[in-house]
Biopython code that builds the backbone (N, CA, C, O; Angstrom):
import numpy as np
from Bio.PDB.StructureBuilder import StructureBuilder

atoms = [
    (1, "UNK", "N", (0.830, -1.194, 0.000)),
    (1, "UNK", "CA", (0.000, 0.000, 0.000)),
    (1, "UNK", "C", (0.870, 1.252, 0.000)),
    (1, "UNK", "O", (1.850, 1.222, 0.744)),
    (2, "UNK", "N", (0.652, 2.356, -0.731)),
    (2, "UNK", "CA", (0.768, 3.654, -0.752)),
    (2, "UNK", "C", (0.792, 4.474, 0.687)),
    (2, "UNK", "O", (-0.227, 4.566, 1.371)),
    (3, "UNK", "N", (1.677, 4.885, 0.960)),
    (3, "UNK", "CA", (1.590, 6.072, 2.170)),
    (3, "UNK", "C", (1.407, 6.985, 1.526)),
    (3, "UNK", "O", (1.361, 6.917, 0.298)),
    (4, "UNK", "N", (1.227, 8.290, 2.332)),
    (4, "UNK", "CA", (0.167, 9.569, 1.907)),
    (4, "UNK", "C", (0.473, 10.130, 1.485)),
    (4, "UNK", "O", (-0.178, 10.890, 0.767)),
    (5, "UNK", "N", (2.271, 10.149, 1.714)),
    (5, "UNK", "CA", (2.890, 11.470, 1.093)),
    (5, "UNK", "C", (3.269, 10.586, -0.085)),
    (5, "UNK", "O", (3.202, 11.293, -1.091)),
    (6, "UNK", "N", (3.625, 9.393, -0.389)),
    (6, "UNK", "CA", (3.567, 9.049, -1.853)),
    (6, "UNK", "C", (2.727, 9.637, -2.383)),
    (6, "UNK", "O", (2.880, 10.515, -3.232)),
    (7, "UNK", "N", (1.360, 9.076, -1.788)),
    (7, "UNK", "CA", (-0.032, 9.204, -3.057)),
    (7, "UNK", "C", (-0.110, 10.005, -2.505)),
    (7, "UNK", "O", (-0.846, 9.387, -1.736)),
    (8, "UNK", "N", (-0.015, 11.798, -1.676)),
    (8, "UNK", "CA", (-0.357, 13.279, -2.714)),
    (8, "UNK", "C", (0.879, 13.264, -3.323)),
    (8, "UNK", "O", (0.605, 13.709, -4.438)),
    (9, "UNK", "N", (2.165, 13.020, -3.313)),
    (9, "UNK", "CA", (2.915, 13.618, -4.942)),
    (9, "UNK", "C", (2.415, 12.913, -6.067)),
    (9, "UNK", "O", (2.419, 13.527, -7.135)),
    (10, "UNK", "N", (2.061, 11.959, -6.051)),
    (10, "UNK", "CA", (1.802, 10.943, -7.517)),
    (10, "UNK", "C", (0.593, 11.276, -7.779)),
    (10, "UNK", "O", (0.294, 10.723, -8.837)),
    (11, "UNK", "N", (-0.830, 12.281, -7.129)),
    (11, "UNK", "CA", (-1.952, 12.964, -7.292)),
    (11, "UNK", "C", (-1.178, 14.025, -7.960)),
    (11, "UNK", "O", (-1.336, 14.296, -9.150)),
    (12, "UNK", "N", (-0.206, 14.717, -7.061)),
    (12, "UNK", "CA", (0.342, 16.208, -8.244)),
    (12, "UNK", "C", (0.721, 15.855, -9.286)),
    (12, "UNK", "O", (0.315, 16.452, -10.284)),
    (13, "UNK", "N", (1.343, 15.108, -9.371)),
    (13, "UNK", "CA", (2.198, 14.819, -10.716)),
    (13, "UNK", "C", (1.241, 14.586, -11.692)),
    (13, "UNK", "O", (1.158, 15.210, -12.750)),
    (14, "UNK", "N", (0.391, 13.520, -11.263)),
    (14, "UNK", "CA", (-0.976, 13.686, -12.964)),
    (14, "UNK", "C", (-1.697, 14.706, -12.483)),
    (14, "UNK", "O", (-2.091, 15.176, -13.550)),
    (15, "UNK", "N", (-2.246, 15.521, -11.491)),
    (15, "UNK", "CA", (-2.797, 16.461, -11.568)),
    (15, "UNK", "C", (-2.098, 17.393, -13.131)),
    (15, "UNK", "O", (-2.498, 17.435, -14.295)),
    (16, "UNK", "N", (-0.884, 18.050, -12.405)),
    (16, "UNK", "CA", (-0.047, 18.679, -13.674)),
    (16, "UNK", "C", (0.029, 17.952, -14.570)),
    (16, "UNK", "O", (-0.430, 18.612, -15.502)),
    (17, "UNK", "N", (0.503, 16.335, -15.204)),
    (17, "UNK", "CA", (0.499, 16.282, -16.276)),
    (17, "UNK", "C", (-0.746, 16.697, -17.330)),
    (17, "UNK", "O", (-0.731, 17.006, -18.521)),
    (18, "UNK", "N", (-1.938, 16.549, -16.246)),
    (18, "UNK", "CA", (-3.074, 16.409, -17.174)),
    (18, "UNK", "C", (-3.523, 18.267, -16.994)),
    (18, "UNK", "O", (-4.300, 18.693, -17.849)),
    (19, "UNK", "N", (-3.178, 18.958, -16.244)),
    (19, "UNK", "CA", (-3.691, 20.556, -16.579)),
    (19, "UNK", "C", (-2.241, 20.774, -17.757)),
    (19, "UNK", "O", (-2.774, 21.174, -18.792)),
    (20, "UNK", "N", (-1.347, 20.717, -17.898)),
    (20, "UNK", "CA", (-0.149, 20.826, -19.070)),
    (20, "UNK", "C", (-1.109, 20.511, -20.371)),
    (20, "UNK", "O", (-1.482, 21.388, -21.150)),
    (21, "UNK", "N", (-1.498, 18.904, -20.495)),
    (21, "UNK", "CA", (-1.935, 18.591, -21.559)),
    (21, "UNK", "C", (-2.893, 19.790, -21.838)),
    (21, "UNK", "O", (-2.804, 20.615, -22.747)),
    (22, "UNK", "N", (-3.996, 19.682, -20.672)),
    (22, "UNK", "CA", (-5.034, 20.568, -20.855)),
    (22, "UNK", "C", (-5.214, 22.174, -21.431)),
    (22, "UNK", "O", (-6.122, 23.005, -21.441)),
    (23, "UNK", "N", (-3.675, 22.094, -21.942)),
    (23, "UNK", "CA", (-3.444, 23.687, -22.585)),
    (23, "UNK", "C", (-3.710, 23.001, -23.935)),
    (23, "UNK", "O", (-4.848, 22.987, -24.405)),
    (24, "UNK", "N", (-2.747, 22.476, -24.509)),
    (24, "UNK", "CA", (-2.938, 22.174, -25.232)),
    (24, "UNK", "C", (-4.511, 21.539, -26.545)),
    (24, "UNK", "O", (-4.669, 21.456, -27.763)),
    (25, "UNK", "N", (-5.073, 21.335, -25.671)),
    (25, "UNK", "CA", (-5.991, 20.271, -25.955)),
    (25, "UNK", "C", (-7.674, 21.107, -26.034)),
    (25, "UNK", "O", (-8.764, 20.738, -26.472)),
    (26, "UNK", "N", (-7.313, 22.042, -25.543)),
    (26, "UNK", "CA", (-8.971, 22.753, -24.915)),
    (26, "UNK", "C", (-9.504, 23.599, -26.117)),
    (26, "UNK", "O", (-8.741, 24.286, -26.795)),
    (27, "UNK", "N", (-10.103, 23.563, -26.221)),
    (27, "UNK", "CA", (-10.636, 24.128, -27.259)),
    (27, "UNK", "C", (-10.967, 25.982, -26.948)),
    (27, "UNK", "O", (-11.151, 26.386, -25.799)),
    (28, "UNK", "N", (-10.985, 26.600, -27.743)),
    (28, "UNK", "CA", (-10.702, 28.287, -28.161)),
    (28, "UNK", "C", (-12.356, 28.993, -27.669)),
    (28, "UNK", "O", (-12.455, 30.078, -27.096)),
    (29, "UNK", "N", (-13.390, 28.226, -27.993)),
    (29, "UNK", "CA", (-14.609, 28.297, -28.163)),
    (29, "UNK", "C", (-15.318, 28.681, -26.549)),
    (29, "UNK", "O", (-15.054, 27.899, -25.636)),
    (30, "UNK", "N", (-16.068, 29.704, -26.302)),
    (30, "UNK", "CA", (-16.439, 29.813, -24.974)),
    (30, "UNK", "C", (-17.572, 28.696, -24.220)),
    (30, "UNK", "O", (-18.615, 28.444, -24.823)),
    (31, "UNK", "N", (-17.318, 28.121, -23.008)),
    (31, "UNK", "CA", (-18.120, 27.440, -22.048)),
    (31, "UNK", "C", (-19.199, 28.133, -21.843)),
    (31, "UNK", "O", (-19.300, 29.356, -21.743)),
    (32, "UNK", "N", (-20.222, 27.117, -21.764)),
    (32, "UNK", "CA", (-21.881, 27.320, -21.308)),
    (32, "UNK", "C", (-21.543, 28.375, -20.726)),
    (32, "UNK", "O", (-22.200, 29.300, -21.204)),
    (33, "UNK", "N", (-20.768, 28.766, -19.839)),
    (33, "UNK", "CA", (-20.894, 29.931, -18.805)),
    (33, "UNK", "C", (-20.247, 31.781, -19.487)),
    (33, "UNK", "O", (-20.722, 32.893, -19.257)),
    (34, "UNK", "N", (-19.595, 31.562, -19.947)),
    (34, "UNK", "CA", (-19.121, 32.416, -20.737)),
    (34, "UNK", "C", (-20.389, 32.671, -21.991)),
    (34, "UNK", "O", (-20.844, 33.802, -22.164)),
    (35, "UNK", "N", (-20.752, 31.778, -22.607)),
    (35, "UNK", "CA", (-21.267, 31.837, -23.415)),
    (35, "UNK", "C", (-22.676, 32.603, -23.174)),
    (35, "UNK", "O", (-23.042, 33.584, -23.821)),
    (36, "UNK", "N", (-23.373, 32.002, -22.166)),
    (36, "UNK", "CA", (-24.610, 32.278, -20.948)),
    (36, "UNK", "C", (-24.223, 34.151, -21.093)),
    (36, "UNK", "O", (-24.908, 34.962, -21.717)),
    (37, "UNK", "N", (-22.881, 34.460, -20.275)),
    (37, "UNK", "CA", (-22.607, 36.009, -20.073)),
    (37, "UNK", "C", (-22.979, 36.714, -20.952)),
    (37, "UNK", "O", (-23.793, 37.638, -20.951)),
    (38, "UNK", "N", (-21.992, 36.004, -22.226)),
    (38, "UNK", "CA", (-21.919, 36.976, -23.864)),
    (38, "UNK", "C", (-23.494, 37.039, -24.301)),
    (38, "UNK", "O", (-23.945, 38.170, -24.483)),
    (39, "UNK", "N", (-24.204, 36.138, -24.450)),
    (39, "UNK", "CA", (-25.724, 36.480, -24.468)),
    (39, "UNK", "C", (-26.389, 37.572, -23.448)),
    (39, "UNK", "O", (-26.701, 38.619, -24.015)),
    (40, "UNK", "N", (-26.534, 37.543, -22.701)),
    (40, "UNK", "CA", (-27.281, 37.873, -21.449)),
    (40, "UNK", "C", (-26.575, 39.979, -21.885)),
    (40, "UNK", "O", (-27.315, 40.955, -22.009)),
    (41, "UNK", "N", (-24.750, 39.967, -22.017)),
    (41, "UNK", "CA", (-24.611, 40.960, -22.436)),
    (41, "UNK", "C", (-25.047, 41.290, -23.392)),
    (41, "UNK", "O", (-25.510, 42.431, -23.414)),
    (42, "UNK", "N", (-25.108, 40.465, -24.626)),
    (42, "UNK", "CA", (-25.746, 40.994, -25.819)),
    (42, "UNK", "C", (-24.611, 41.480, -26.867)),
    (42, "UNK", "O", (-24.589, 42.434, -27.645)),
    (43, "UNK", "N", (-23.496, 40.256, -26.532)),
    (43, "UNK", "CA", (-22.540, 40.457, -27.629)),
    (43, "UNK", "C", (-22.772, 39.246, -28.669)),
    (43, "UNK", "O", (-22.121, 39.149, -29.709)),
    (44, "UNK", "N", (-23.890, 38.225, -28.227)),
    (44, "UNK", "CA", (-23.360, 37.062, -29.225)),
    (44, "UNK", "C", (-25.316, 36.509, -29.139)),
    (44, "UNK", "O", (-25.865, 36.834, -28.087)),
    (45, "UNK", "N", (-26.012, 35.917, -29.953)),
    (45, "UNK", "CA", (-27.118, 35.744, -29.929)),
    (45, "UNK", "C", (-27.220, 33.921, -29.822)),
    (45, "UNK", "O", (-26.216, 33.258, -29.564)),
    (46, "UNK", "N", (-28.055, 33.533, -29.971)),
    (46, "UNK", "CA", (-28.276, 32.053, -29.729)),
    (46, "UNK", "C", (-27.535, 31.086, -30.803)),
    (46, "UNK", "O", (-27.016, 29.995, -30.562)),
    (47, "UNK", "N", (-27.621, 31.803, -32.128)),
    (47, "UNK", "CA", (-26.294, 31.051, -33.137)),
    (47, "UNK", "C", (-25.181, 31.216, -32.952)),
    (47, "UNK", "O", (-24.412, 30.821, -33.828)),
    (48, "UNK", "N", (-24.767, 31.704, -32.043)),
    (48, "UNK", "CA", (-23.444, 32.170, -31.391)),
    (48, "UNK", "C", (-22.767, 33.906, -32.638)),
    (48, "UNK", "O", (-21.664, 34.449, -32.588)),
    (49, "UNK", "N", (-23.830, 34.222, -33.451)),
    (49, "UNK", "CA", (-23.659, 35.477, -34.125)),
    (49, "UNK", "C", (-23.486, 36.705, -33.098)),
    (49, "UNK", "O", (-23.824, 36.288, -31.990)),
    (50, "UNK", "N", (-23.074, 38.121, -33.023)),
    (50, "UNK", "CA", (-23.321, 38.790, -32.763)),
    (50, "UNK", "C", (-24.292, 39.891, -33.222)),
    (50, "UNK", "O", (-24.220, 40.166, -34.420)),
    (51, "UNK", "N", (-25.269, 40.630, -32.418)),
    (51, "UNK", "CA", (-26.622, 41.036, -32.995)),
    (51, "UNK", "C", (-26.296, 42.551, -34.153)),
    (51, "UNK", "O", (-25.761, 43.642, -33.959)),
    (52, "UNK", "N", (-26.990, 41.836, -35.463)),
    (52, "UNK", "CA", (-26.762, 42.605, -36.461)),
    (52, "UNK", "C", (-26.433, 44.257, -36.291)),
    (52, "UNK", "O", (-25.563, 44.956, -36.811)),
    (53, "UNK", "N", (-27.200, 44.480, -35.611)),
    (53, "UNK", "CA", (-27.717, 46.206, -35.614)),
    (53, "UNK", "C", (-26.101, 46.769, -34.511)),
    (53, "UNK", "O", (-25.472, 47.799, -34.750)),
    (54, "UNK", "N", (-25.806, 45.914, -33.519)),
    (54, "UNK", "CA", (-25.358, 46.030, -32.254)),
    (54, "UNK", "C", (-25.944, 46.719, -31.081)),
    (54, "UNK", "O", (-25.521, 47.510, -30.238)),
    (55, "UNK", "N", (-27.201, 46.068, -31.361)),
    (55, "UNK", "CA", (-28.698, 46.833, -30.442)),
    (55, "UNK", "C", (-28.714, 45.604, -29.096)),
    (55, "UNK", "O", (-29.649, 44.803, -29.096)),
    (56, "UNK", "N", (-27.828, 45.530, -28.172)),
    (56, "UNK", "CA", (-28.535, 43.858, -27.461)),
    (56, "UNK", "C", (-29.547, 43.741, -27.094)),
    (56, "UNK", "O", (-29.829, 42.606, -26.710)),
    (57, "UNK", "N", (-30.328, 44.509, -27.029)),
    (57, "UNK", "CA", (-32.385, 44.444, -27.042)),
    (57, "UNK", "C", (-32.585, 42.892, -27.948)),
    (57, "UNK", "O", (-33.173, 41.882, -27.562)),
    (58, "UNK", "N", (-31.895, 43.125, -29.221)),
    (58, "UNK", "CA", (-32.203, 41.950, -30.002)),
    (58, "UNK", "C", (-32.122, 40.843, -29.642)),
    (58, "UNK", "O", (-32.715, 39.813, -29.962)),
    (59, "UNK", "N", (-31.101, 41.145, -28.721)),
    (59, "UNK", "CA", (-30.977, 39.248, -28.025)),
    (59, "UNK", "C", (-30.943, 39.362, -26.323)),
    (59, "UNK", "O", (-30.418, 38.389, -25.782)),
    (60, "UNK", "N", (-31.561, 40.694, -25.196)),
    (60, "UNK", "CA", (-31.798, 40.185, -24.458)),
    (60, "UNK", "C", (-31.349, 41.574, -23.584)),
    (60, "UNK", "O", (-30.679, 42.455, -24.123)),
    (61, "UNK", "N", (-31.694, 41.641, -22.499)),
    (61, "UNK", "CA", (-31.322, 43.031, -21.837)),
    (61, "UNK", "C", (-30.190, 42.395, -20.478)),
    (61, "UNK", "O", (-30.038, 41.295, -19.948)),
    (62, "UNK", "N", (-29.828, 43.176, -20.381)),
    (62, "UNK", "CA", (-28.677, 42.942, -18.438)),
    (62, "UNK", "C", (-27.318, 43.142, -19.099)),
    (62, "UNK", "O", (-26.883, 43.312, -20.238)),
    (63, "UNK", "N", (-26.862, 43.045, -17.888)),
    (63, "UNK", "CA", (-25.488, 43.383, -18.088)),
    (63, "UNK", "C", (-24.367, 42.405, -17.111)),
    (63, "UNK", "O", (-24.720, 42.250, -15.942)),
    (64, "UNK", "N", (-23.681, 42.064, -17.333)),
    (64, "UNK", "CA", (-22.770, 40.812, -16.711)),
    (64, "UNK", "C", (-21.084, 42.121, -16.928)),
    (64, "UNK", "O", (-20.586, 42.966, -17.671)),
    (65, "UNK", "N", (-20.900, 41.381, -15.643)),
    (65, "UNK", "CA", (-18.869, 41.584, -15.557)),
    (65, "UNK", "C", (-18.260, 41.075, -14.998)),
    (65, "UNK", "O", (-18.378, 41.360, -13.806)),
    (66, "UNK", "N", (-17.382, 40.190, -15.265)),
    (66, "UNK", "CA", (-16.735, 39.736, -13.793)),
    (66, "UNK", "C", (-14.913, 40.220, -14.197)),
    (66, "UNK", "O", (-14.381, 40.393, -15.294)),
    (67, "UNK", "N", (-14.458, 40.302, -13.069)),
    (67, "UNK", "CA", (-12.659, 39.868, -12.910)),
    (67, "UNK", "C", (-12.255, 38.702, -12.579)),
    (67, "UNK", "O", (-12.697, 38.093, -11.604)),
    (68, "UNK", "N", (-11.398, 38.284, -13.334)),
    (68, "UNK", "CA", (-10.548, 37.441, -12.797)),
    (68, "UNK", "C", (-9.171, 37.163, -12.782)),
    (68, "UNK", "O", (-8.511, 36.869, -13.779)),
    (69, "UNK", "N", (-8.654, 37.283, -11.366)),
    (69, "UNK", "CA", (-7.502, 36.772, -11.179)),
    (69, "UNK", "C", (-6.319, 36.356, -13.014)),
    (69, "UNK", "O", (-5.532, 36.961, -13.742)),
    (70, "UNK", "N", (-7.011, 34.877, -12.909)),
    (70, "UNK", "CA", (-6.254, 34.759, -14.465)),
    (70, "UNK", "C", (-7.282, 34.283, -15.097)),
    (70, "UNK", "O", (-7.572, 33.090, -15.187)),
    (71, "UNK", "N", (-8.003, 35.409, -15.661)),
    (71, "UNK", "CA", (-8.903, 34.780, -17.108)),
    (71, "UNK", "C", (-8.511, 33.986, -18.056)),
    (71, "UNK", "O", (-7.366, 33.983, -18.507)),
    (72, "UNK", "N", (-9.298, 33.360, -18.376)),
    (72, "UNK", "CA", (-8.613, 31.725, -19.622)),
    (72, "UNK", "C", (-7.795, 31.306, -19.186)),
    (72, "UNK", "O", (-7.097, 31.079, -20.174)),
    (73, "UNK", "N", (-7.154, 30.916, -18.198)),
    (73, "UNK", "CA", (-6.056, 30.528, -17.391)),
    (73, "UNK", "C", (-4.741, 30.828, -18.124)),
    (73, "UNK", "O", (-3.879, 30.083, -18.589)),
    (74, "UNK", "N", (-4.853, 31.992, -18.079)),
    (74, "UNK", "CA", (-3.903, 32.760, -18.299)),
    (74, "UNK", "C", (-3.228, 33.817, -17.820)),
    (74, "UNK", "O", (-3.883, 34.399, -16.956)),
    (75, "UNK", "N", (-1.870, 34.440, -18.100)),
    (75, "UNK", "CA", (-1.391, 35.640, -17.136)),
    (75, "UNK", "C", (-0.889, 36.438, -18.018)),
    (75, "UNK", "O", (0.189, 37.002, -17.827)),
    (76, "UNK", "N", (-1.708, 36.617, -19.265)),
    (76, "UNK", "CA", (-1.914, 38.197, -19.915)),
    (76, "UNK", "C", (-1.416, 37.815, -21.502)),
    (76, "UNK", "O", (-0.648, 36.857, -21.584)),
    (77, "UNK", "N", (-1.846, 38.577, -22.902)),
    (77, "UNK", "CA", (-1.063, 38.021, -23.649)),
    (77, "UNK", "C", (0.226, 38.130, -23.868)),
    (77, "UNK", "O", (0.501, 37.868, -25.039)),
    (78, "UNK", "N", (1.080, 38.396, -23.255)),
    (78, "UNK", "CA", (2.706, 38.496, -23.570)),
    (78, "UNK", "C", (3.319, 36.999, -22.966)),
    (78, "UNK", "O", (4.348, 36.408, -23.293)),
    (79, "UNK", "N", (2.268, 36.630, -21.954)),
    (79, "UNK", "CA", (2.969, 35.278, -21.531)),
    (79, "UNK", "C", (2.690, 33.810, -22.611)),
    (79, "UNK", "O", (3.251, 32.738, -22.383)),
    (80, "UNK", "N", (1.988, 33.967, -23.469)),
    (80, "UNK", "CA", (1.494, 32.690, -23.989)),
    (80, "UNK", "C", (0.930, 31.915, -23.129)),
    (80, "UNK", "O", (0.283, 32.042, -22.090)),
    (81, "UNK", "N", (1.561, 30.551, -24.208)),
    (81, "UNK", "CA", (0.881, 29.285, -23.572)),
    (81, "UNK", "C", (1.937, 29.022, -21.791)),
    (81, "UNK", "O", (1.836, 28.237, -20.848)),
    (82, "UNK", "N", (2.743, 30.033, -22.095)),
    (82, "UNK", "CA", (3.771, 29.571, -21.148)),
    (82, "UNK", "C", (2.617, 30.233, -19.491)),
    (82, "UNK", "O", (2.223, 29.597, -18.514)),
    (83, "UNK", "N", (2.465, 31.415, -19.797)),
    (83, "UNK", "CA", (1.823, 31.960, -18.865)),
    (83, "UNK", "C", (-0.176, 30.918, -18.407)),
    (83, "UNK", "O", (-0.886, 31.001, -17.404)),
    (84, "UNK", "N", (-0.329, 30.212, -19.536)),
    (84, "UNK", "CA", (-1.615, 29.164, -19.153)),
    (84, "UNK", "C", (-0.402, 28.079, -18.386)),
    (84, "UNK", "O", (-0.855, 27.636, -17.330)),
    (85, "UNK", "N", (0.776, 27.660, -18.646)),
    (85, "UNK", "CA", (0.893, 26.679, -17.685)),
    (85, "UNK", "C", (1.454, 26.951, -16.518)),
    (85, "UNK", "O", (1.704, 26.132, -15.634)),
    (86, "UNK", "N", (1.702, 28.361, -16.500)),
    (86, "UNK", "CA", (2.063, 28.578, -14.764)),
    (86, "UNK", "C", (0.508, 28.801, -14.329)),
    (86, "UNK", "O", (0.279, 28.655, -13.128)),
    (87, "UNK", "N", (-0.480, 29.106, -15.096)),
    (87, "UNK", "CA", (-1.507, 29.937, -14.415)),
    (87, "UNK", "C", (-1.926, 28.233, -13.779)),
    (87, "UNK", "O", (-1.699, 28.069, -12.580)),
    (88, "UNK", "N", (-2.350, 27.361, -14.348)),
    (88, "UNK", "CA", (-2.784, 25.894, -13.915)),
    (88, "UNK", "C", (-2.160, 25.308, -12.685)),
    (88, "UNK", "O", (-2.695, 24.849, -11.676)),
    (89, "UNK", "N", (-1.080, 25.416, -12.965)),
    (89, "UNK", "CA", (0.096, 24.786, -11.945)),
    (89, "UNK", "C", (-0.389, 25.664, -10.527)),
    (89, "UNK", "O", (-1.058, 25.275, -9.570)),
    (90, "UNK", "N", (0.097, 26.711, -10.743)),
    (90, "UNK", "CA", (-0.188, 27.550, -9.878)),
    (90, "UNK", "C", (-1.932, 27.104, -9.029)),
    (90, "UNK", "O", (-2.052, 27.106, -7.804)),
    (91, "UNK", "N", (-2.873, 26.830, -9.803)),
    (91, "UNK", "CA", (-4.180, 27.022, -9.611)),
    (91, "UNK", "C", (-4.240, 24.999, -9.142)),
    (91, "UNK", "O", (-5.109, 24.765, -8.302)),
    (92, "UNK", "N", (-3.718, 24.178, -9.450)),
    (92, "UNK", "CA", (-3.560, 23.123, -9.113)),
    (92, "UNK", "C", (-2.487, 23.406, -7.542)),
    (92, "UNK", "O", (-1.843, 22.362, -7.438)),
    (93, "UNK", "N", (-2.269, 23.925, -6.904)),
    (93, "UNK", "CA", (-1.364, 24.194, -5.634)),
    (93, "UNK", "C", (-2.290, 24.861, -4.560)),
    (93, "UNK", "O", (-2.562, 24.565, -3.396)),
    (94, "UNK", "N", (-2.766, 26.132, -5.610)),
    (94, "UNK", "CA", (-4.172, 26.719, -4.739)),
    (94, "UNK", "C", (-4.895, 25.929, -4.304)),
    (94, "UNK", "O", (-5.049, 25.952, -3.083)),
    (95, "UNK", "N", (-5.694, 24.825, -5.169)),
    (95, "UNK", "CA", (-6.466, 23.499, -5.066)),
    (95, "UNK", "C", (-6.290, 22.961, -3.976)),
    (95, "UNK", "O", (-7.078, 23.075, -3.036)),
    (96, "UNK", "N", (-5.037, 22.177, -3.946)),
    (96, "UNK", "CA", (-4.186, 21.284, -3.257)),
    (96, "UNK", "C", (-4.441, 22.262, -1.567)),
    (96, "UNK", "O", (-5.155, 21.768, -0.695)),
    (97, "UNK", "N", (-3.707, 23.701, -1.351)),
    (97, "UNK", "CA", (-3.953, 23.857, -0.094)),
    (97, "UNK", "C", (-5.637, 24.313, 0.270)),
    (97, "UNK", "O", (-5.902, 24.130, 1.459)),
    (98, "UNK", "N", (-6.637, 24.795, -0.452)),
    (98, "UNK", "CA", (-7.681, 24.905, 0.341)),
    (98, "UNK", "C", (-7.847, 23.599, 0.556)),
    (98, "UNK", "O", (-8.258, 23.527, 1.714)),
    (99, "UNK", "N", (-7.753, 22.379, 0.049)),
    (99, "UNK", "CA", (-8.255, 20.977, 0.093)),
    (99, "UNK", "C", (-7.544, 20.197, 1.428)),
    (99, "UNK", "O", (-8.011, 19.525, 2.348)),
    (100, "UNK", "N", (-6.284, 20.598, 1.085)),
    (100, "UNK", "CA", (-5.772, 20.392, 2.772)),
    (100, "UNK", "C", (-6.009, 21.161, 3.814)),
    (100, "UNK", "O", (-5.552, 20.751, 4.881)),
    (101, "UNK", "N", (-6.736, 22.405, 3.821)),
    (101, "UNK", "CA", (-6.928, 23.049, 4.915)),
    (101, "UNK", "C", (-8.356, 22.826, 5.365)),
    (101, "UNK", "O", (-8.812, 22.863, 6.508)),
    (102, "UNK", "N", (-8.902, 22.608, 4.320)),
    (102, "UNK", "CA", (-10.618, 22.028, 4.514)),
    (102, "UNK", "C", (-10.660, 20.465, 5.512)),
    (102, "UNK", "O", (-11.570, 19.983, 6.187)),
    (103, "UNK", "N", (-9.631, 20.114, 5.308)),
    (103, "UNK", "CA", (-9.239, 18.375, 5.290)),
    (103, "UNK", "C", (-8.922, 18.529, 7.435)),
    (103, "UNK", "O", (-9.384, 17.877, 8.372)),
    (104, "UNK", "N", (-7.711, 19.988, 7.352)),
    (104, "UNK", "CA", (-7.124, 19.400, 8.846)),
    (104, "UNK", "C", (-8.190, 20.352, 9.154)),
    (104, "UNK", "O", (-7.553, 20.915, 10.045)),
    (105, "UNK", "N", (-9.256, 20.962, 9.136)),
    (105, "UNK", "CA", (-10.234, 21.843, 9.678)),
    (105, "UNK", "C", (-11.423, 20.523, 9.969)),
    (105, "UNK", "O", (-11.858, 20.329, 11.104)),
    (106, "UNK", "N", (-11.699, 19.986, 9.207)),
    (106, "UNK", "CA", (-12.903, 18.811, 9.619)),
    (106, "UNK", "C", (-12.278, 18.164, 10.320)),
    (106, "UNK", "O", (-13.013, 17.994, 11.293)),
    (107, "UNK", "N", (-10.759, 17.324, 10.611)),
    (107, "UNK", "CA", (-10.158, 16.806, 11.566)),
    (107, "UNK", "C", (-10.143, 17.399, 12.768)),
    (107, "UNK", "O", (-10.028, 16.705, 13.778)),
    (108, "UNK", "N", (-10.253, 18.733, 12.840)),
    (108, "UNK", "CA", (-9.793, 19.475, 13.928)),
    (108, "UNK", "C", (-11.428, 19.491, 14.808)),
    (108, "UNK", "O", (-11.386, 19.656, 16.027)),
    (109, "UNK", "N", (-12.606, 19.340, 14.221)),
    (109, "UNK", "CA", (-14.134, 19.804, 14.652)),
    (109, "UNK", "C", (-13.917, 18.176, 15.075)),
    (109, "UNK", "O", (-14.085, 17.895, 16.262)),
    (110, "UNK", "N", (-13.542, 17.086, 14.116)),
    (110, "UNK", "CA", (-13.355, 15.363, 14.281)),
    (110, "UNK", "C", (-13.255, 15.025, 15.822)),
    (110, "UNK", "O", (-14.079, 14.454, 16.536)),
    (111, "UNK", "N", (-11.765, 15.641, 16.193)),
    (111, "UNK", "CA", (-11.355, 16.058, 17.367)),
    (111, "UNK", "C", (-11.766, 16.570, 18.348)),
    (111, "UNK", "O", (-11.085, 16.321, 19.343)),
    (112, "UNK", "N", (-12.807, 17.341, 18.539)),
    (112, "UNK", "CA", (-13.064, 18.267, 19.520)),
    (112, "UNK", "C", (-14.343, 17.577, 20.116)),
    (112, "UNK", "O", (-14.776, 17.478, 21.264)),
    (113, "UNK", "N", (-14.810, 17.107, 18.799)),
    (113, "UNK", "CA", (-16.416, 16.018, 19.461)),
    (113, "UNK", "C", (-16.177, 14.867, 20.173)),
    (113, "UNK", "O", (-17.058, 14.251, 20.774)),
    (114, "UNK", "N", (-14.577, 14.434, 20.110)),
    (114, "UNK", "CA", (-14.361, 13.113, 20.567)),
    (114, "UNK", "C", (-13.799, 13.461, 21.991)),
    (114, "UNK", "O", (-13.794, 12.665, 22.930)),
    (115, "UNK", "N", (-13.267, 14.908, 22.039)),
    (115, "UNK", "CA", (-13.086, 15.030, 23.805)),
    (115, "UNK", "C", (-13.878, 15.326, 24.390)),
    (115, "UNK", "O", (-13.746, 15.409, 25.612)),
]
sb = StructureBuilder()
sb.init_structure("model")
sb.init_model(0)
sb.init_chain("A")
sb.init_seg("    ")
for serial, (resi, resn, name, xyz) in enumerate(atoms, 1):
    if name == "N":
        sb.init_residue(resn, " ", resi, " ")
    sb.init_atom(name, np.array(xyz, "f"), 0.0, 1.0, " ", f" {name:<3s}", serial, name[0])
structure = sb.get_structure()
């Protein structure tokens, strides 16, 4: 059997191999959720067109914005693809510690019911 600190490095290691690949591999095209925004703003209509006139009445009223940290998992265009694989890596570590801090925090409540 695996001890723990084996199996979390051998979890990082395909974690990263597979967010690395995942640059590569992902497609350009925006997610339901993005996609959801660009409508709702009224840059892109249900054929994924943008509305002829540039009236977004035509395809829908509101307004959406968000920030993020690293949009498209990325860290701006001057970094490339290089800057999507620090942004992952990076965001696979973030992962890793809320998940361990979530982990010794339920241990710690685990603990307190048993004294």
């Amino acid at each position: 059997m695996m001890d723990n600190k084996t199996f979390l490095i051998v979890g990082l290691i395909i974690a990263i191999v597979i967010g690395v690949l995942a640059v590569f591999l992902a497609s350009g095209d925006p997610d339901g959720l993005e996609s959801t925004a660009l409508m709702v703003s009224g840059q892109k209509d249900l054929t994924g067109a943008a509305p002829e006139d540039g009236n977004p009445e035509a395809v829908g009223t509101g307004t959406f914005a968000y920030e993020s940290p690293m949009p498209d998992y990325s860290l701006g265009e001057s970094m490339g693809a290089a800057g999507g694989l620090v942004a992952i890596v990076v965001g696979i570590f973030l992962t890793l510690l809320v998940v361990l801090g979530a982990t010794w925090l339920v241990g710690m409540a685990g603990r307190k019911t048993k004294s």
